[in-house]
C-alpha positions as CSV (number, residue, x, y, z in Angstrom):
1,X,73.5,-23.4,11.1
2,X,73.9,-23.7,7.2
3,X,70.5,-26.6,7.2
4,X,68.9,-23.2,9.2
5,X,70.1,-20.6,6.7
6,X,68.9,-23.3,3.3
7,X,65.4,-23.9,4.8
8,X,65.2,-20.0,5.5
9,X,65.9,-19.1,2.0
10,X,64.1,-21.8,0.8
11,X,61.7,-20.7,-1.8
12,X,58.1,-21.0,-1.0
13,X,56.3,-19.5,-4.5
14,X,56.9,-17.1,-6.9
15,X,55.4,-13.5,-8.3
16,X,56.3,-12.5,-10.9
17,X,59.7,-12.6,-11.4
18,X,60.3,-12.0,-7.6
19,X,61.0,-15.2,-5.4
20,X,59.2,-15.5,-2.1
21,X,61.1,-17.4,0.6
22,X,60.2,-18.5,3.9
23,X,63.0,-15.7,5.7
24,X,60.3,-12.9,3.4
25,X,57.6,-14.5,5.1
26,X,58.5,-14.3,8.7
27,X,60.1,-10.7,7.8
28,X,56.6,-9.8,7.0
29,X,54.9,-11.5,9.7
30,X,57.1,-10.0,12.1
31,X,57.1,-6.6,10.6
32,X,52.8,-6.6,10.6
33,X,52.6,-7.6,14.0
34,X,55.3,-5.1,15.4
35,X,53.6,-2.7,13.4
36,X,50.1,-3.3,14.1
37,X,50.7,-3.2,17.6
38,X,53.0,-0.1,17.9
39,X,50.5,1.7,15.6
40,X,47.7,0.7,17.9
41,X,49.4,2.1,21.0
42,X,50.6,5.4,19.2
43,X,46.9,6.2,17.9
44,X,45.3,5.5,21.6
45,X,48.0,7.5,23.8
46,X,47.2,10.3,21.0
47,X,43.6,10.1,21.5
48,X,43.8,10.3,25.2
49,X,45.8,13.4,24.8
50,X,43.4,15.3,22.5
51,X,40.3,14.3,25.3
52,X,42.3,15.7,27.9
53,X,42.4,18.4,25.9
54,X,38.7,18.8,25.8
55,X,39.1,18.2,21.8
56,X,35.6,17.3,20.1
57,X,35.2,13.4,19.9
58,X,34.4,14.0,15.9
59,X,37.5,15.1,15.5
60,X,39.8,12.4,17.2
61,X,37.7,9.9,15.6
62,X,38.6,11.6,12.2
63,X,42.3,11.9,13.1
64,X,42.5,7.9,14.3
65,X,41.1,6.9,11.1
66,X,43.6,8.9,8.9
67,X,46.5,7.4,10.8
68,X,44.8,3.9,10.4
69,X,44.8,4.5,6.5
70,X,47.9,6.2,6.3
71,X,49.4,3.7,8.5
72,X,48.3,0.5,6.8
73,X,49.4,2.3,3.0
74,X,53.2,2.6,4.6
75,X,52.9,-0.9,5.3
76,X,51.9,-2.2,2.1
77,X,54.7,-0.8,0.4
78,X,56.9,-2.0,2.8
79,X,55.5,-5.6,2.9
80,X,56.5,-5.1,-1.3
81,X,59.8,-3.7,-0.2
82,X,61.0,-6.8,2.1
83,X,59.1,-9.3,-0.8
84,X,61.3,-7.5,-3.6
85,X,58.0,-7.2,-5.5
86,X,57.7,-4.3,-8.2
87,X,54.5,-3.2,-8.7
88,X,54.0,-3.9,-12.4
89,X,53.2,-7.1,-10.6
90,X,50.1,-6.2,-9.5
91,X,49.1,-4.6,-12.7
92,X,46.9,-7.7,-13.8
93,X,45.1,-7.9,-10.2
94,X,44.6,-4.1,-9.6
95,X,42.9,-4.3,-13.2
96,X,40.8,-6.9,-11.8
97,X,40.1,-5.0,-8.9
98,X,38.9,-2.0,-10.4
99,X,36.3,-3.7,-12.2
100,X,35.3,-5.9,-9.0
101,X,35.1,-2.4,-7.3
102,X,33.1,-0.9,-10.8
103,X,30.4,-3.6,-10.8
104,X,30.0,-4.8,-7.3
105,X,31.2,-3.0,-4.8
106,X,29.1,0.7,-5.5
107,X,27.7,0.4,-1.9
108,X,30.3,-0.3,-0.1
109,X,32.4,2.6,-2.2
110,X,29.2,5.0,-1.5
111,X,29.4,4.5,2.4
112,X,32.7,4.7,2.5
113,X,32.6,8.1,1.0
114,X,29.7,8.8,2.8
115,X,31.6,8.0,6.2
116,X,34.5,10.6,5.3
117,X,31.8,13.2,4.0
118,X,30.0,13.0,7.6
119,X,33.1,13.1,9.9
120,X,34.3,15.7,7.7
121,X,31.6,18.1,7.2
122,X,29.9,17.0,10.6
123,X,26.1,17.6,10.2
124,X,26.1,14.4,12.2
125,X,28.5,14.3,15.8
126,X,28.7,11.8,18.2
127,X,26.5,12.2,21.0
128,X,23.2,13.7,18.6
129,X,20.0,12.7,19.0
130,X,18.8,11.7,15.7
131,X,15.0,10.5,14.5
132,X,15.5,8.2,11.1
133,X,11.9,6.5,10.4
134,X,10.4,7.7,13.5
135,X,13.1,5.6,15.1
136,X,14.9,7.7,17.8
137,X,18.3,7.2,19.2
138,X,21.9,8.8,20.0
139,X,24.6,8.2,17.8
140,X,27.7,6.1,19.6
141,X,30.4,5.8,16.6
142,X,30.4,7.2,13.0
143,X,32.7,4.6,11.1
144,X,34.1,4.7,7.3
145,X,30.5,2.4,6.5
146,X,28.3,2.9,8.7
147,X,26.8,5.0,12.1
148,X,25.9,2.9,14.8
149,X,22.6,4.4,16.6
150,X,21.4,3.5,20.5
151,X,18.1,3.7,20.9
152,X,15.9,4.9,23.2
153,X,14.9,1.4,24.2
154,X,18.8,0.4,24.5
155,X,18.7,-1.9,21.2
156,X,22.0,-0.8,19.2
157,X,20.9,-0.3,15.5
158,X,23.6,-0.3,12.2
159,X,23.2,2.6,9.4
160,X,24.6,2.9,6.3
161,X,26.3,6.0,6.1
162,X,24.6,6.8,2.6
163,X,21.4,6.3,4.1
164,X,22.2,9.4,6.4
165,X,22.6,11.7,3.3
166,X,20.4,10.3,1.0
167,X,17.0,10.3,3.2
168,X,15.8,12.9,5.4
169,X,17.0,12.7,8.9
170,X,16.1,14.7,11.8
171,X,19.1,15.7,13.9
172,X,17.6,17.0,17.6
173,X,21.2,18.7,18.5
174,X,21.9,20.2,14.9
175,X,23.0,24.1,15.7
176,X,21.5,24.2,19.4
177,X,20.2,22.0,22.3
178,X,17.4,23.9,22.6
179,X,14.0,22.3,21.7
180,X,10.1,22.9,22.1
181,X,7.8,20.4,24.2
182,X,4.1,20.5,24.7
183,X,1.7,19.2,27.1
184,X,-1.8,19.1,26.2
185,X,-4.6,18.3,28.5
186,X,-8.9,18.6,28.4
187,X,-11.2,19.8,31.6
188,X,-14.7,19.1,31.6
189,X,-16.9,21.9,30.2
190,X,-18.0,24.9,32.9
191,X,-14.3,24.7,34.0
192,X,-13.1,28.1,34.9
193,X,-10.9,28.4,31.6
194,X,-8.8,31.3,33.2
195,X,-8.2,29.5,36.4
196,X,-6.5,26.1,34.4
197,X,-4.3,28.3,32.1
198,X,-2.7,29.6,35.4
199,X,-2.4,26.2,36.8
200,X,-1.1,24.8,33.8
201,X,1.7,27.2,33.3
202,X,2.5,26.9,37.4
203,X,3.1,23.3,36.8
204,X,5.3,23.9,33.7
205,X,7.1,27.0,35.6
206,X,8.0,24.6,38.8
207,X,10.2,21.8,36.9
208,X,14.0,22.2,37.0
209,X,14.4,21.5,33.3
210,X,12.3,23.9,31.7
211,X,14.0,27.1,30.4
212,X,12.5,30.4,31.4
213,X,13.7,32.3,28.1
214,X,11.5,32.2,26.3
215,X,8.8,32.0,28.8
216,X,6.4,29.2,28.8
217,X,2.7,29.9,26.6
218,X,-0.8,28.3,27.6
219,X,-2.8,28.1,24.7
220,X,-6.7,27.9,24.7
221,X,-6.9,25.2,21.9
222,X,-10.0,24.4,20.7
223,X,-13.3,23.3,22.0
224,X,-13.5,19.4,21.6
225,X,-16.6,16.6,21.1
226,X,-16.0,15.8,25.1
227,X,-13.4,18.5,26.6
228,X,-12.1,22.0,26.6
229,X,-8.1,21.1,25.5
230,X,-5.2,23.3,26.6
231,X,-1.9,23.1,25.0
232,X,1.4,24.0,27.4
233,X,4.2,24.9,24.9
234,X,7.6,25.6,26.7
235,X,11.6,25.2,26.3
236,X,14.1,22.7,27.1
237,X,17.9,21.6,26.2
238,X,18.5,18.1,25.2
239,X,21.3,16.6,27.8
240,X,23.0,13.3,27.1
241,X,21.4,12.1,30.5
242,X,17.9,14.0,29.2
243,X,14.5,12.6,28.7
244,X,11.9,14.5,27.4
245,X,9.3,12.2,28.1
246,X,10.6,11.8,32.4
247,X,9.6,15.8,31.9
248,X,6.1,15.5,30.3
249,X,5.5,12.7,33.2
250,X,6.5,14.9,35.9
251,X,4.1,17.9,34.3
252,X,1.2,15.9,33.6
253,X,1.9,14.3,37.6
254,X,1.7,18.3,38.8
255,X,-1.0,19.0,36.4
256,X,-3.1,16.2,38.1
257,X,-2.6,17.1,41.8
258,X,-3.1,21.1,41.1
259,X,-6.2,20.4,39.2
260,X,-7.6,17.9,42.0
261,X,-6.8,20.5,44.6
262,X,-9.1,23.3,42.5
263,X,-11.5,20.5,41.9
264,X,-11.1,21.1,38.2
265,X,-12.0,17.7,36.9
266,X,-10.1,16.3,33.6
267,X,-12.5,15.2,31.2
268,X,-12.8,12.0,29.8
269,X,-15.1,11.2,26.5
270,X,-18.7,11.4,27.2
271,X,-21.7,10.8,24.7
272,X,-25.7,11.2,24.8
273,X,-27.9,8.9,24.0
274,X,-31.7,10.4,22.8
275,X,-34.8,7.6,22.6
276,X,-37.8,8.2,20.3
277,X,-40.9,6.6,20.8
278,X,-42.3,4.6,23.6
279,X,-40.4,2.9,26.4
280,X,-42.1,0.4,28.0
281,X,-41.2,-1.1,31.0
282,X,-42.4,-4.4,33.2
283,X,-42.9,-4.6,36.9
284,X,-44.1,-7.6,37.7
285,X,-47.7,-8.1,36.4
286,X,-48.6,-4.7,35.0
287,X,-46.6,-3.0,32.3
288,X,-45.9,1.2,32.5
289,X,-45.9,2.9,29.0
290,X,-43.5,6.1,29.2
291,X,-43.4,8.5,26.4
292,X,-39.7,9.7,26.0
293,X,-39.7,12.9,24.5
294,X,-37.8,13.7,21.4
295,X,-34.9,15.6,21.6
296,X,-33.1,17.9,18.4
297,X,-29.8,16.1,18.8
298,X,-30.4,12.2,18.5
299,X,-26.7,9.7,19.1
């Protein structure tokens, strides 16, 4: 028992003034894990009570990561506690840290702000569809450095949380879920232009998703090279389970079966071609000179 207690209080190193042994050592080990894992089980029976409670998922995840910090500071200073280390021992490394952090670690410093800035002032949730780059995807976790993104495609993508102040980002669910869609679409010239509007805003009128308030609008939109083109602007809510483009499919699919049934034929590009001069063509023996006449418009 009195080998046990010497190689217990048997002094490892020393900082400072203050004389680590190996009974500090396992007090600290002990006292981390314990810790660690109480701390862990704490934070997640807390943050299944708030979604119970229907509480916004910003929030718990801005409440878990101030118990984190404030759970790891208590620990510090009671690692220093059971080490018997004052802190005027650390005056020579938190020097050396602050100038570490002043020369080469402004990124990490920026996105760690940035993180606390975003789940703070939350013009970015969990849950929004954002467009960064023309790269669109639904934000899974905001973290103290960085967001992580899920595209539409399914590939996971990493941003710095600066880069979601600093640039311009488009954020589909900012205020409302309400957005505008179009569907545009050409018929052949001599189409009755009257009769399409109708069927255009049928198809748009018959899909589940498509708000009523405000009322769809079929717009005459110009007359093109090949095809009169219609535009079919309407309203829709962006759902986490949502796909814009499933609803354009299932317009344009409509558009195409009430159109075939009118006999309303969608246009495709077309183009003239005017000869001038003489054509001559061969049959057999004998060759046939045709005169093609010429035409204002020559392609």
């Amino acid at each position: 028992m009195e080998s046990l207690t010497k190689i217990m209080n048997w002094e490892i190193f020393r900082l400072g003034e203050a004389s680590i042994t190996i009974s500090q050592v396992v007090a600290v080990s002990l006292t981390i894990a314990v810790a660690m894992v109480m701390a862990g089980w704490l934070i997640r029976r807390l943050s299944q009570r708030l979604l119970k409670g229907n509480r916004d998922a910003n929030q718990i995840q801005l409440i878990n990561r101030a118990l984190w910090i404030a759970v790891i500071a208590t620990l510090f200073f009671t690692i220093l506690s059971i080490l018997e280390v004052p802190l005027g021992a650390f005056a020579f490394i938190s020097g050396a840290i602050a100038i570490g952090i002043g020369f080469g670690a402004q990124n990490i410093i920026n996105n760690f702000i940035s993180g606390w800035i975003l789940m703070g002032e939350r013009p970015i949730r969990i849950g929004d569809l954002l467009e960064i780059n023309g790269t669109l995807g639904r934000v899974e976790a905001i973290n103290t450095r960085s967001t992580r993104i899920k595209r539409t495609d399914g590939v996971r993508i990493v941003v710095p949380n600066s880069h979601l102040l600093e640039n311009m980002v488009v954020n589909w669910n900012l205020g409302d879920d309400d957005i505008r869609v179009f569907v545009s679409v050409g018929v052949a010239y001599g189409s009755p232009v009257r009769l399409v509007a109708e069927l255009l805003e049928k198809a748009v009128t018959e899909q589940e998703d498509v708000l009523q308030d405000p009322a769809p609008r079929i717009l005459f939109q110009d007359f093109g090279n090949s095809a009169l083109v219609f535009e079919a602007y309407f309203w829709t809510q962006l759902r986490p389970g949502g796909d814009m483009r499933r609803l354009r499919s299932e317009i344009r699919f409509r558009v195409d079966e009430l159109f075939r049934e009118n006999d309303i034929t969608i246009a495709f590009p077309q183009q003239d071609v005017h000869l001038d001069g003489v054509l001559k063509l061969e049959s057999g023996d004998r060759e046939v000179d045709q005169v093609v006449p010429t035409g204002p418009d020559k392609r």
